[in-house]
N, C-alpha and C positions, 0 to 999 in steps of 0.2 A: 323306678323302684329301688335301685341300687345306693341311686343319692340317700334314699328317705331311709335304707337299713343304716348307713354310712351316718347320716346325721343321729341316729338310736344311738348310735356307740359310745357317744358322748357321753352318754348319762350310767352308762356300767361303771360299777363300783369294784372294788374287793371279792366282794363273794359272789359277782358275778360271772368274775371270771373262776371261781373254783368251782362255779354252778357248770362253763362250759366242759371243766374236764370229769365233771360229772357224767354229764351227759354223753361226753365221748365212751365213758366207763359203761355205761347201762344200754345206750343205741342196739346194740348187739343183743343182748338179753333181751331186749324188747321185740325186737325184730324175730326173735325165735320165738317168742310166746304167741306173738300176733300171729304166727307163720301155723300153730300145734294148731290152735283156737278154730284158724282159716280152714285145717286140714277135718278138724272135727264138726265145725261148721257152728260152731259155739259162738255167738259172741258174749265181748264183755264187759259189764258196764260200770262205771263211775262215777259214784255218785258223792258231793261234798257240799260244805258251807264254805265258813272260814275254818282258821287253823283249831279253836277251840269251839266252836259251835255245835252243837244239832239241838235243834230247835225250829229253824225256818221248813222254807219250801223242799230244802233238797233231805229233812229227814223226815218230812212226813212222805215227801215220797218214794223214799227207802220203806220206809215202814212198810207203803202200801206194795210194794213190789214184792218184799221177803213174805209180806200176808196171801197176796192175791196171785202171786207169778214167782214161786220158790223156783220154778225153772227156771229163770235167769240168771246169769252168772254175773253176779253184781254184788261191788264193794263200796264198803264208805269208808271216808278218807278221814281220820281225825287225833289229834294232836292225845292219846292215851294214855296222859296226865290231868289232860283237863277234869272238870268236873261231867260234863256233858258226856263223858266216855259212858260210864253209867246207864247213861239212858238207852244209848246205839245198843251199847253192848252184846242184847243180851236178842241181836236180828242176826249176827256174827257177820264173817268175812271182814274185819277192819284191817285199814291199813293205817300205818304210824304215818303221820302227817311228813313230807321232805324227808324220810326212809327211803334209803336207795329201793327196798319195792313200790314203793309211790312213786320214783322216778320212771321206773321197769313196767306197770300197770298202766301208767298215764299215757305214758307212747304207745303201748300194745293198745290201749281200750278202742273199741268201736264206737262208743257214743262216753264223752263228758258231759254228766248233767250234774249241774252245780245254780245255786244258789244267789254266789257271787261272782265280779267277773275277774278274782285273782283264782284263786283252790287251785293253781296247779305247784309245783316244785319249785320254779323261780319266775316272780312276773316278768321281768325284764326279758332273760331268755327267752319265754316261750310268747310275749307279745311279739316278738320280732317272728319266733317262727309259724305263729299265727296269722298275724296281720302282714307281714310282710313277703313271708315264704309262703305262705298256704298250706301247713304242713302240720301234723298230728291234729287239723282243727275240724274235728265232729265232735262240735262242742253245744248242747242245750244250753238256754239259759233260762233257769226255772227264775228268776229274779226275787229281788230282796221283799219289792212291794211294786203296787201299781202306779206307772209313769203316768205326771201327769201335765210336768214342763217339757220345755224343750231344753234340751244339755247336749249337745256335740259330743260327746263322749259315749252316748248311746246309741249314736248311729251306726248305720252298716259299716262303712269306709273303716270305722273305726274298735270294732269289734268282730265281724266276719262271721256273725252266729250263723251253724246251720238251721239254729228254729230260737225262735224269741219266745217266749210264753208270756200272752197276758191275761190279765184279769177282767176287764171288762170291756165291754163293745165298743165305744166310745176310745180307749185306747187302744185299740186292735188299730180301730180305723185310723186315726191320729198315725203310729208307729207305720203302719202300710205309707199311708200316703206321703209322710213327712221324711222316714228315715235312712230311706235309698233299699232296704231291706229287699231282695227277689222277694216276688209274691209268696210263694210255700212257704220261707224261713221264718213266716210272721203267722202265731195260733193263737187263738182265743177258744180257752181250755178252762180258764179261770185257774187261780192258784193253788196250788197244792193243799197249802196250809189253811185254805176256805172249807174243806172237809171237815174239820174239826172246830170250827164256828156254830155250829148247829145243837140245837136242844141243852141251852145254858143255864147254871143258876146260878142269876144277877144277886149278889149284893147291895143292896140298898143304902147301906151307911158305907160304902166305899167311892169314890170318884178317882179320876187319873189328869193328871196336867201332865205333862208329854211334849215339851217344844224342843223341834230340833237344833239344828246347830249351823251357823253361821259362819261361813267358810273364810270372809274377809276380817274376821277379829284375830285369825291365826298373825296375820300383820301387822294389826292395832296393835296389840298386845306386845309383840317385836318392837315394835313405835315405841309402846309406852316404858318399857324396860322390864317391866316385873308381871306377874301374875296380879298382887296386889292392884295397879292398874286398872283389872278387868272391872274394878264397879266403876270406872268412869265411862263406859260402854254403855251406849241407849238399851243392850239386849239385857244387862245386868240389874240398870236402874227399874226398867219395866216391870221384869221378872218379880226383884225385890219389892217393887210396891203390890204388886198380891200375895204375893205371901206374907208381910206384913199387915194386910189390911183388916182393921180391928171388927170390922160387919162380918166381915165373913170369918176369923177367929171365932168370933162371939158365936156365929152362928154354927158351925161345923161343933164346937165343946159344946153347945145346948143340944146338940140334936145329934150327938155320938157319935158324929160320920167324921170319916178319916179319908184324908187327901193325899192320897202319893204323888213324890215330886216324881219324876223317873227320867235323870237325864240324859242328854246324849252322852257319848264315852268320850266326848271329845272334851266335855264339860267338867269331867270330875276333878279335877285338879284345881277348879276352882269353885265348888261345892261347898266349902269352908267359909267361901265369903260369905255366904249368903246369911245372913240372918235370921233364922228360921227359930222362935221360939216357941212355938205352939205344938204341943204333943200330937193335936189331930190332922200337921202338916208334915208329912213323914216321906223323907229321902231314902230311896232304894236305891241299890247295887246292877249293874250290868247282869249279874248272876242268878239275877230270880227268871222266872219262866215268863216271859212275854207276851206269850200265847195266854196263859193263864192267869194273869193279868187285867187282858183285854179281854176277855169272857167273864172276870168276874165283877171289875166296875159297871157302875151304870151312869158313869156319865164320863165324857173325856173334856179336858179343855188343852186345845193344843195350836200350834200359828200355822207350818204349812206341813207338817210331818205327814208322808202319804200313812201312815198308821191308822189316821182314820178312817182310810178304805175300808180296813177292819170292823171298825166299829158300826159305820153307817152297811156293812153287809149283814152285822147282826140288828140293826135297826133302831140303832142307840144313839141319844143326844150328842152331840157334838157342838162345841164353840170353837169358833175361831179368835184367837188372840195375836191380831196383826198390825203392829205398834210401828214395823218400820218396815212397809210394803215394798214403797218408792226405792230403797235401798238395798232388797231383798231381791227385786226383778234387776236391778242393774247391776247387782253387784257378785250375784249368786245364779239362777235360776230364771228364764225366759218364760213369761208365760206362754202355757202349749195351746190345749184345745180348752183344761178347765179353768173356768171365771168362778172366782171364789160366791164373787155377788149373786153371779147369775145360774151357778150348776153346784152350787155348795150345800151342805148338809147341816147345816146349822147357822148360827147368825155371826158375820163377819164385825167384830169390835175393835178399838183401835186405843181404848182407856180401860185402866182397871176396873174403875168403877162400874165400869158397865158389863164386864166380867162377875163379878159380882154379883151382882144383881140378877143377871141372868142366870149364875150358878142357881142362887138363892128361887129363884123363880122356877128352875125344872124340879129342883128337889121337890115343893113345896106342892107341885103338882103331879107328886109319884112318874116323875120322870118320863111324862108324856109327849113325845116329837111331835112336833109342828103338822100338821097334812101336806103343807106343799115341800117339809124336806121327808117327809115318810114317802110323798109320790115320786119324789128325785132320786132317793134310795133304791125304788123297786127299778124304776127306768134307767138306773146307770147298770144295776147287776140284772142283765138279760136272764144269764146262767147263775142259780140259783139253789145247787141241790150240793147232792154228796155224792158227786161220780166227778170231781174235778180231776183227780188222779188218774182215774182209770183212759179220760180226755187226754193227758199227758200223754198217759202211756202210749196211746193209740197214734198221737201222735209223730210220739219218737220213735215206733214200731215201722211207720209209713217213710221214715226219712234214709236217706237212703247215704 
């Protein structure tokens, strides 16, 4: 263990180390808070996304905590410039994101439930006294979305959650069996933010294209020299041929429906390339509501983005658009338990045109899902209702 903190140290930077004399600064205030809290028999809890977020799992399930369980002593953690502040606001208890009280709360809390797996004061510090000390780690992880590869970086060895939260049966079972996880740290609660999928109204002239982002272009693109570059990328050239594509232009302006591009955040810097002339093909910001979003389209076309957990829980079409699979599983993501062919929610394509066409095709038939991905739908989400929260809670209540 000592080699493997010793081989960590490598990678501290600067403010890693002004992060330790931080820490040396707050230990003590923490340790007295922890110590009032113990004496009163209070605990208290923690709740976060990222540094500018709420929106996901970890603020629907603040909401439902400040709603349903105002007796717990519980904060949320967020950066009180952002825009998203707004929204928390107004459940109270915030903490200013890396505020020496975030530093002072973090170490005191009983339970960390978060979203993501950075939300504390400094990752680098407190992976070490996580993963390697075993130390301030009663840590939930309500997750971003439903796993559905395998990535080493979500297993146990490599995270030390005292509870994993997932979302549907199929990966409960997957994450138990595969991920080294002790049996109790792994719950199938369904996700927070699945409560507020329920009783939607669909727009019909909206759809969503949605593909994520591809981890090994961050090095092409170093390769290639420039940004510019990025249209010589398979991900760029694909992308560009539907959004250009003059059938489905033609068809989306005749029939008043509007396509949101919504890219990854990793993507905006090269948004500009794209050539996007068509009014009814329209590029959004990181900054719109996500959730609301995905409740208002009624159709998604996306390649592996788990986002469509979402959608196929509300029981809406989905396409896959998977132009470079072969390069996708060896170069990013292992396949896990799910086969796109064989447990997927909509029809796996590999050409635009057949994107296309099948867009063209669901619209045409008021947006009616196949039987055999509406049976795959009901059979992946066991749990199905609006107590996933309260599942949460129950959970982290039992953990000890």
């Amino acid at each position: 263990m000592l080699k493997k903190v010793i081989t960590s140290l490598k990678y501290i930077k600067l403010k890693d180390i002004l992060s330790i004399l931080i820490f040396i600064i707050t230990i003590l205030p923490a340790m007295f808070l922890k110590l009032i809290n113990k004496i009163r028999k209070r605990e208290l809890w923690l709740v976060t996304e990222s540094e500018d977020t709420a929106r996901d799992n970890a603020y629907h399930f603040y909401k439902y905590l400040k709603i349903e369980h105002p007796e717990v002593n519980s904060y949320y953690v967020i950066d009180k410039k952002c825009k998203e502040y707004e929204k928390v606001k107004e459940y109270g208890n915030i903490i200013q994101y890396k505020s020496l009280k975030h530093w002072v709360y973090y170490m005191a809390s009983d339970k960390k439930i978060s979203s993501q797996k950075g939300s504390n004061p400094s990752s680098a510090l407190f992976y070490v006294l996580h993963i390697y000390l075993n130390l301030f780690n009663n840590r939930i992880y309500l997750k971003h979305g439903i796993i559905k590869d395998d990535a080493e970086w979500w297993h146990y060895k490599n995270t030390k959650y005292k509870i994993i939260i997932c979302g549907a049966k199929d990966e409960y079972n997957f994450v138990k069996e595969n991920f080294g996880y002790p049996e109790n740290n792994v719950q199938y609660t369904g996700l927070a933010r699945f409560d507020n999928l329920h009783n939607n109204n669909v727009n019909k002239k909206q759809i969503l294209i949605i593909p994520t982002w591809r981890n090994w272009l961050v090095k092409e693109i170093k390769k290639y020299g420039s940004p510019e570059e990025f249209k010589n990328t398979s991900f760029f050239k694909n992308w560009q041929k539907l959004f250009t594509n003059k059938k489905l232009i033609k068809f989306l302006e005749d029939n008043n429906i509007v396509a949101y591009f919504y890219p990854h955040i990793n993507m905006k810097r090269f948004i500009k390339l794209f050539d996007i002339k068509s009014e009814n093909i329209k590029v959004i910001d990181d900054e719109i509501d996500i959730q609301k979003l995905l409740k208002e389209s009624a159709l998604m076309v996306t390649d592996y983005s788990s986002v469509y957990m979402d959608f196929a829980y509300m029981s809406k079409p989905v396409i896959y658009y998977q132009f470079d699979k072969e390069e996708y599983r060896s170069k990013q993501y292992k396949e896990g338990y799910f086969v796109y062919e064989r447990d997927g929610f909509g029809d796996v394509l590999t050409a635009s045109e057949e994107v296309v066409n099948k867009i063209i095709q669901y619209i045409e038939n008021d947006y009616k899902v196949e039987e055999i991905y509406t049976r795959r739908m009901k059979e992946f989400f066991e749990l199905h209702d609006t107590n996933n929260c309260k599942r949460i809670y129950e959970a982290i209540r039992k953990c000890k």
